[in-house]
C-alpha positions, 0 to 999 in steps of 0.5 A, a space after each residue: 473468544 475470536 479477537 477480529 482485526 480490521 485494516 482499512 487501507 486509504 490510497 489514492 495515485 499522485 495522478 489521481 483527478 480533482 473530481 475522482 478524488 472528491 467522490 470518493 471521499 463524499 461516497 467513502 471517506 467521510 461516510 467510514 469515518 461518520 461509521 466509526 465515530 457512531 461506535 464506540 465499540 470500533 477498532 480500526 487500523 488505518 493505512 494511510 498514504 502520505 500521498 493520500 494525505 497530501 491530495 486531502 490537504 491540498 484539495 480542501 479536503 482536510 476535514 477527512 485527515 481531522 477526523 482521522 486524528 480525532 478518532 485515532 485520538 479515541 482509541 478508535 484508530 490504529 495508524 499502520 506505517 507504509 510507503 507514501 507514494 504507493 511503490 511495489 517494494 520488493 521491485 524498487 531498491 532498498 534505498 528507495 524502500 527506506 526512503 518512502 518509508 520515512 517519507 510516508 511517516 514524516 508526511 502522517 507525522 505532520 498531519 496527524 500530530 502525536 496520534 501518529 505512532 504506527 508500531 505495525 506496517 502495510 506493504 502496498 498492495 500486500 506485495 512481499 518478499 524477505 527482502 523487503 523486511 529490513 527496511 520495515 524493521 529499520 524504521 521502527 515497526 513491530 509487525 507487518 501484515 502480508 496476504 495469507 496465500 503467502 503463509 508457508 505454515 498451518 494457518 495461525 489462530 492462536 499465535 502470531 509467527 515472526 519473520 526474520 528482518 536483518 538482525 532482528 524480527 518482526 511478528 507478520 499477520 496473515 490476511 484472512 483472504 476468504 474472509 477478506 473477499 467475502 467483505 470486498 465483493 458483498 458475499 456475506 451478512 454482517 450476521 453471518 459474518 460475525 457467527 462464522 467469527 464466533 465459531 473460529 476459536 470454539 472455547 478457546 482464544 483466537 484471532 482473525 484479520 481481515 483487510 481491504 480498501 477504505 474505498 470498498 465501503 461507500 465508493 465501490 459498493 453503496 451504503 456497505 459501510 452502514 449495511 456491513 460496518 455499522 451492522 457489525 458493529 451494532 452485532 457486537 455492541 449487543 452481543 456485550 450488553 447480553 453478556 455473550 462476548 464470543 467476538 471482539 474487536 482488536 488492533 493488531 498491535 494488541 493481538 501481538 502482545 496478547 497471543 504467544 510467538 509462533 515460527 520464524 517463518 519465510 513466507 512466499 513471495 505474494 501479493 493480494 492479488 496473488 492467487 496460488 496458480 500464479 505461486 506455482 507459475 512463479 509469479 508472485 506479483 501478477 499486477 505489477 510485472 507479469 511473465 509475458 506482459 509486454 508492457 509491464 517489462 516496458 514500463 520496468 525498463 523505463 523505470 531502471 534507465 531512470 533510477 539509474 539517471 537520477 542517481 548519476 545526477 546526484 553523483 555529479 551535481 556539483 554546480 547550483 544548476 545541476 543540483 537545481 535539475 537533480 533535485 527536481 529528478 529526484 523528487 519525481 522519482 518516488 511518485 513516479 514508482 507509484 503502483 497504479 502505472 502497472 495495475 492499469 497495464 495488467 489487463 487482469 482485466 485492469 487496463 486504461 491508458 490514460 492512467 499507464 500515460 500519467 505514470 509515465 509522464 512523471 518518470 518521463 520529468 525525471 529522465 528529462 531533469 536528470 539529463 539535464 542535471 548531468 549536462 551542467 554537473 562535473 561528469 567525466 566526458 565519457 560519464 556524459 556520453 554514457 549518460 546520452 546513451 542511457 537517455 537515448 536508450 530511454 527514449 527507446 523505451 518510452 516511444 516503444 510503450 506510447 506506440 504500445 497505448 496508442 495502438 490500443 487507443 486507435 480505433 
């Protein structure tokens, strides 16, 4: 029997419009989660962003997170723990790391009440690096997914590898990627889909995960969570009345305890969208900060002038005013790491200004709050006057990126 585990990853930017942010839910959201309710048979693990969360509460939308905790409630969902605001985790630094880890929990934690019990975890974007795992086992998850071009090994069916984490392990699933596109971009039948499953194991146990965005079904491709979904589903419910059950749905969490530990293994630095040209290139994140994209290395550096702001002006906030402007510093910073700023910079061939400008936008309130946080703190006179410097170096950065986009906004 082949056990198939399918991930679902729902996010959206904390820039992200009103009126983008109902269509997708009109066209994805709520028509998933009316799939998954109609098959008793589903097994889904959910990632969802505390960002994502957020937005759907705050713009009327929160019949979508009732509807999540119900179906988590079923035994339909499995909630997979992540970073809230969508942060590449391997380019921000471990405390960072940590903190929109608990943040994301904290924030699905409310929202979905005791059905919020994630054991496994979805790094944004599937970007990994050994670094990153710590952190994830630090807050108390078991087992982590990553893309399968990261895999250093023979590709696992029947056991599930470990990485190392500190001290400790976590189990790590490899993304079908093959399996995974087929579904993403409609190259498959749920008929061929689900016979290519049953050959995966032959007579003997095995597993398969596949993963992509929630927004494939519905938003990126119409009616693909009838026309694939629901069908596979429907595929497997009839293949358990005829008493032929070579497929079945699983949560990852239950593949873990059901198949025997593999390797320790220290898999590639990846994300899924890293092809294995860009390992050999010694690019493992090529969205997010290529060689040789200008703009990416603009976008980092402005993100380094602020991180380090923010973090002299908690250092220094000694008085009600500069703790007031730190604050306010510091609770910009983590949506300003969001992911999106960069993939739209990519030009792979994601490019649109106007999302690069709203990210910076938010980091551009944190250099502004954190000056002001250290003007009014006790700092030394020379830490204030290697703050201006910084600021002043910071300005730099951000005129060179908005000379960069309105260059390529000019007609």
């Amino acid at each position: 029997m082949t056990h198939w585990a399918q991930l679902l990853h729902f996010y959206q930017p904390p820039t992200q419009t009103h009126e983008i942010l109902r269509k997708v839910a009109d066209e994805s959201y709520r028509p998933v989660l009316k799939v998954l309710a109609q098959h008793p048979n589903a097994r889904i693990a959910v990632n969802i962003q505390g960002v994502l969360t957020d937005l759907l509460l705050e713009h009327g939308l929160g019949d979508i997170v009732t509807s999540l905790r119900i179906l988590a409630e079923k035994g339909h969902v499995e909630f997979v723990g992540s970073g809230k605001y969508h942060p590449i985790l391997p380019l921000i630094p471990e405390a960072g790391r940590k903190r929109s880890i608990v943040d994301n929990s904290r924030t699905n934690s409310a929202a979905f009440w005791a059905a919020w019990k994630p054991c496994g975890f979805f790094p944004p974007e599937m970007c990994f690096s050994p670094e990153i795992t710590p952190a994830i086992r630090a807050t108390g998850h078991e087992w982590l997914i990553m893309s399968g071009v990261g895999c250093p090994a023979p590709w696992p069916i029947d056991k599930v590898h470990r990485v190392s984490a500190g001290d400790s392990e976590l189990a790590v699933f490899f993304r079908d990627d093959v399996r995974s596109n087929r579904i993403s971009f409609r190259r498959t039948t749920p008929q061929e889909f689900i016979d290519d499953l049953s050959a995966v194991g032959g007579n003997n146990d095995a597993y398969v995960v596949t993963a992509m965005d929630a927004e494939t079904f519905g938003h990126h491709i119409t009616r693909w969570e009838r026309e694939f979904l629901g069908a596979a589903f429907e595929l497997l419910t009839h293949q358990h009345r005829r008493g032929a059950n070579r497929v079945q749905m699983a949560f990852p969490s239950q593949l873990v305890d059901h198949f025997p530990a593999g390797e320790t293994l220290v898999p590639y630095a990846s994300s899924w969208s890293t092809s294995n040209d860009d390992l050999a290139a010694n690019d493992p994140f090529p969205l997010w900060q290529a060689p040789g994209n200008m703009l990416h290395a603009l976008q980092w550096e402005y993100v380094d002038h602020c991180q380090d702001l923010a973090a002299t002006a908690r250092r220094y906030a000694s008085t009600p005013e500069a703790k007031k402007f730190a604050a306010i510093a510091t609770e910009k910073l983590e949506p300003g790491l969001h992911s999106c700023q960069f993939w739209w910079a990519s030009r792979r061939p994601m490019w649109d200004v106007s999302m690069i400008h709203r990210g910076l936008s938010l980091l551009n309130e944190v250099a502004l709050n954190a000056a002001r946080a250290i003007a009014f703190g006790g700092a030394s006179p020379r830490t204030k006057q290697e703050a201006r410097w910084r600021v002043a170096a910071a300005n730099d950065t951000r005129e060179a990126i908005e000379r960069a986009l309105m260059e390529e906004a000019a007609p």
